[in-house]
N, C-alpha and C positions, 0 to 999 in steps of 0.2 A: 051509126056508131055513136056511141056514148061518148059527151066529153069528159076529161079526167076531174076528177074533183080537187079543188082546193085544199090545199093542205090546213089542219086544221090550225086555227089561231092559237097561240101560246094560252095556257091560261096562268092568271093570276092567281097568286093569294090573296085573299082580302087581310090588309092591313092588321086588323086586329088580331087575324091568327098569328102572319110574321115579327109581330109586338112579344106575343106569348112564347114564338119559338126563339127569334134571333136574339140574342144581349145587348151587341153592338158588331156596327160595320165599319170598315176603316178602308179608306182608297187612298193609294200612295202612288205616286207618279215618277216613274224613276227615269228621267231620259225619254225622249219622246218617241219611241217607240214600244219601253216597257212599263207596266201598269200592273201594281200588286194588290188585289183586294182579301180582305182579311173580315174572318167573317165570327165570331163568337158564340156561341150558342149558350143558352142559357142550362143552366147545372141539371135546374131539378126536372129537366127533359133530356138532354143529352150528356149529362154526368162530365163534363168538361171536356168535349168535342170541341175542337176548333176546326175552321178550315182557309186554306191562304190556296189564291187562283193566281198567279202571275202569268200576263201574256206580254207574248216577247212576238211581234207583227200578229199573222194569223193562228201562231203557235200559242197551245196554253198549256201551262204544269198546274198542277194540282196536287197539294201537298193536306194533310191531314192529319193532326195533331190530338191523337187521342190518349185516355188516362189510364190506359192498364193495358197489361198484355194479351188478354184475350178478344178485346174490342181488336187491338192490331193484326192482327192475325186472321179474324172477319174479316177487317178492309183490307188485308192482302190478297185474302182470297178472293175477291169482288173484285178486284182493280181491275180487271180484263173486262167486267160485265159493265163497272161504270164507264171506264174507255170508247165501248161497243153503245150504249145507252146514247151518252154526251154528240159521241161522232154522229148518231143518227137524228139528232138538234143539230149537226151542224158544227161543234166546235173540233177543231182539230186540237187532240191531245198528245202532246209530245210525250208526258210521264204525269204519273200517279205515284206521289211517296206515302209512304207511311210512318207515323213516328211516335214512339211512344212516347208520356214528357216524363 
């Protein structure tokens, strides 16, 4: 019998691309068992996508703060597929918002 193979190693971005894609990152600590990270993306690739993770123990929401109503509506329609993606990394997803600003 075959042993099972190792699951494969996360991979990385190299630095210089998350330079190009992300603006800025902000981790906020709210009470010791909840943590909000908040993520920016830069315009002239994501047209003013945002995205804020708060995990609240092993539970995490995922909110996404995008600029028009057709981008919203995209990520409404994906919430189920990003939900299904994430849990199979492992994160348990409580909820995926969407919002337009």
């Amino acid at each position: 019998m075959t042993p099972p193979e190792a699951p494969a190693a996360p991979r990385e971005l190299p630095k210089a691309l998350l330079d190009q894609i992300v603006q800025s990152v902000t981790i906020i600590q709210k009470g010791d068992l909840q943590k909000e990270i908040q993520i920016d993306f830069h315009d002239k690739i994501f047209h003013g996508l945002k995205l804020k993770v708060t995990s609240q123990g092993q539970e995490v929401s995922v909110e996404f703060l995008v600029p028009n109503r057709t981008v919203e509506e995209t990520f409404k329609q994906e919430r189920e597929n990003i939900a299904l993606a994430l849990g199979e990394k492992g994160v348990d997803v409580r909820s995926i918002d969407v919002t337009c600003m």
